[in-house]
Every structure is written in C-alpha cells, then in structure tokens.
N, C-alpha and C positions, 0 to 999 in steps of 0.2 A: 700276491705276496706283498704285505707291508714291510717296510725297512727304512732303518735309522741308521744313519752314518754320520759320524763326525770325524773333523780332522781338525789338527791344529796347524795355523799357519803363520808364519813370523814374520807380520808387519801390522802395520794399524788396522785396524780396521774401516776407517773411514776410506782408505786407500784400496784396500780392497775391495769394497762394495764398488768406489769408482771403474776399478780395471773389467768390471762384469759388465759393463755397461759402455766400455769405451773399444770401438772396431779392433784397434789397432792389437790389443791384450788378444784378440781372436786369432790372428795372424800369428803368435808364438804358439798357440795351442796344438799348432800343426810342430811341432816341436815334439810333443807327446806322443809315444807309440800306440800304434794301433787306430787312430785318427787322422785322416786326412787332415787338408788344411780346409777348415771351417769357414762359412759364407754368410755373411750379416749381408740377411733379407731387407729385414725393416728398423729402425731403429727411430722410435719418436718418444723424445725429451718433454716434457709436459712439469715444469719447474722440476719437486723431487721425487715425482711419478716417471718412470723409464720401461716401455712395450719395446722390446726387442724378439726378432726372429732369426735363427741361425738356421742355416741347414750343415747337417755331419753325414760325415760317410764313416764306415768302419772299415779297418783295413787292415785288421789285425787277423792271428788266426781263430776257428771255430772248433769247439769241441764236434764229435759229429752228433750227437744230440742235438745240437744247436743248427747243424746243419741239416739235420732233416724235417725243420721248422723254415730256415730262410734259406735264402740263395746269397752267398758273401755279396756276389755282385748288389744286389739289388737291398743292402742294409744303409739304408741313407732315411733319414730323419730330418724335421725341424722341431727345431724348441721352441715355442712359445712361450716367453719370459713376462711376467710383468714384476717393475721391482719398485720398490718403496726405500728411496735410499735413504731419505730420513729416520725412516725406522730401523734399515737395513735387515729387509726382509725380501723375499722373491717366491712367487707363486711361478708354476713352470708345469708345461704338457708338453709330452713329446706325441711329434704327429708323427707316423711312419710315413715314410713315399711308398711304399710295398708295405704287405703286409697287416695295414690296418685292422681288418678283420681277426687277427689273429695276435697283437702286441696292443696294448696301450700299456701307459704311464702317463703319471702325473704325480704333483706334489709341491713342496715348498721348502724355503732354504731361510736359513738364518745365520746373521752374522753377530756375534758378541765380541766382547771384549774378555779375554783370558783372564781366569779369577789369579793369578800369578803376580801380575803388578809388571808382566813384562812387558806389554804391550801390543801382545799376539794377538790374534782372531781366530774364536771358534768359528769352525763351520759347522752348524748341523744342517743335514737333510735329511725328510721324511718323505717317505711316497709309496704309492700303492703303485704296484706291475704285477699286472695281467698277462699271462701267455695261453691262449688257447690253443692245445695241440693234444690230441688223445694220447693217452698213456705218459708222457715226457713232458707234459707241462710244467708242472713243480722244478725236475730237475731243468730245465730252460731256465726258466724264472731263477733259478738258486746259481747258476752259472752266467745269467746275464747282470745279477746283483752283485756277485765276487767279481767279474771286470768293471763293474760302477766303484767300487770301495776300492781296487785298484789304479783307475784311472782317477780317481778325487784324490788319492795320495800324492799322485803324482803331480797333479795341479796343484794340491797346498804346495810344493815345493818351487814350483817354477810362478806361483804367485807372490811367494820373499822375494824369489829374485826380478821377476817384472816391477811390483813397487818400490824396490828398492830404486830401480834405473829409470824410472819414470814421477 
C-alpha cells in the first residue's frame, strides 16, 4: 500500500530537520501515546549527511485484525534513517525485530518551508507498506497507515513545542 502524509508544523524548518537528528528530541517521543520510549542505535554525523537508527516498540492498543498478524509483545522495529539536512530530506526503512517476513516499509520524508509566509514546516512522507497475511492484508496495511497519520500528527505538535524550548 503506497501513502502520502503531510502535516503542518509550527516552527522553522531548519529546526526541525535538527530535532530529527538530535538523541535527546527521541527521548520526548516517548511522550506520545502508544510508543514506548525510543532508542538511538546508531547516530553518525558525516558534515550535512546524518545515518541514524532507532529502535520502537508499540504500546498502544491493536485492532484484532492486526492482532492475528503480530503478537503486541513482539511489535518493536528500527528505523533506518539517512538524512540530507541540507536539503532537508530523509530516506527511511523500517526493519521489523519480528515479523520480517511478513511487514516491510520504507520511504522518504520531506521538509518545506510553508507557502504562508509564516514560517511553518511542511512535512510530507511517502512510502510503500507491505503486509503479507492471507485474506486481511489490505485491511492491516489500511489500519497500520491510520495509526502512522495519527501518530505524525501528533509529532507535528510536540515538534512546535520541542523547538520552540530547544
């Protein structure tokens, strides 16, 4: 299933692209529901080139469709990030810890500058997710995409207030 998501969020943008890239903005994310608190793997600075790896757990609840695809326990992931902050661009693969055979995702993200004049930051992301699971795969895929547009709203919000305080 391909999907486009944007959200606006209200701080710069160059600020923004920083906070993706900086440990400690990880550390609030566990703030957000349904997300543990997130672990930066790897993180190597290469001027305005940035390889970051997180691992997530989810912790939220599952529809039971979803549950007769994963076991909640065993829904933990890393993101393979590479970003271009220059550009303010981010290519990203989520690796499953479980489940590989049966979940990929990947994609890329972008950040703009709001055509408003206010000084906000688009985000879009695009990416293709794959669920392989007889009969209920669509509906996985179409349920694990609405907690993605759910969960990125909720980040555009708590990324105003992290640049704003950082």
């Amino acid at each position: 299933m391909d999907f486009n998501l944007s959200q606006r969020i209200d701080a710069e943008v160059g600020a923004v692209a920083a906070a993706f890239v900086d440990p400690a903005y990880y550390v609030e994310l566990a703030t957000l529901p349904k997300l543990g608190t997130p672990e930066v793997l790897d993180l190597d600075h290469d001027g305005e080139k940035v390889h970051l790896e997180v691992r997530y757990r989810f912790t939220g609840d599952l529809s039971a469709a979803v549950r007769r695809v994963v076991d909640p326990a065993k829904l933990t992931w890393v993101e393979v990030s590479d970003h271009d902050l220059a550009a303010r661009r981010m290519s990203f693969v989520l690796k499953p810890d479980n489940y590989a055979d049966r979940l990929s995702c990947r994609g890329r993200m972008r950040l703009d500058v709001a055509d408003d004049d206010s000084g906000a930051t688009v985000r879009r992301t695009q990416g293709e997710l794959k669920v392989r699971a007889l009969l209920v795969a669509g509906q996985v895929e179409r349920a694990i995409v609405s907690g993605l547009r759910e969960h990125l709203e909720a980040e555009a919000a708590l990324l105003a207030t992290w640049t704003a305080a950082h």
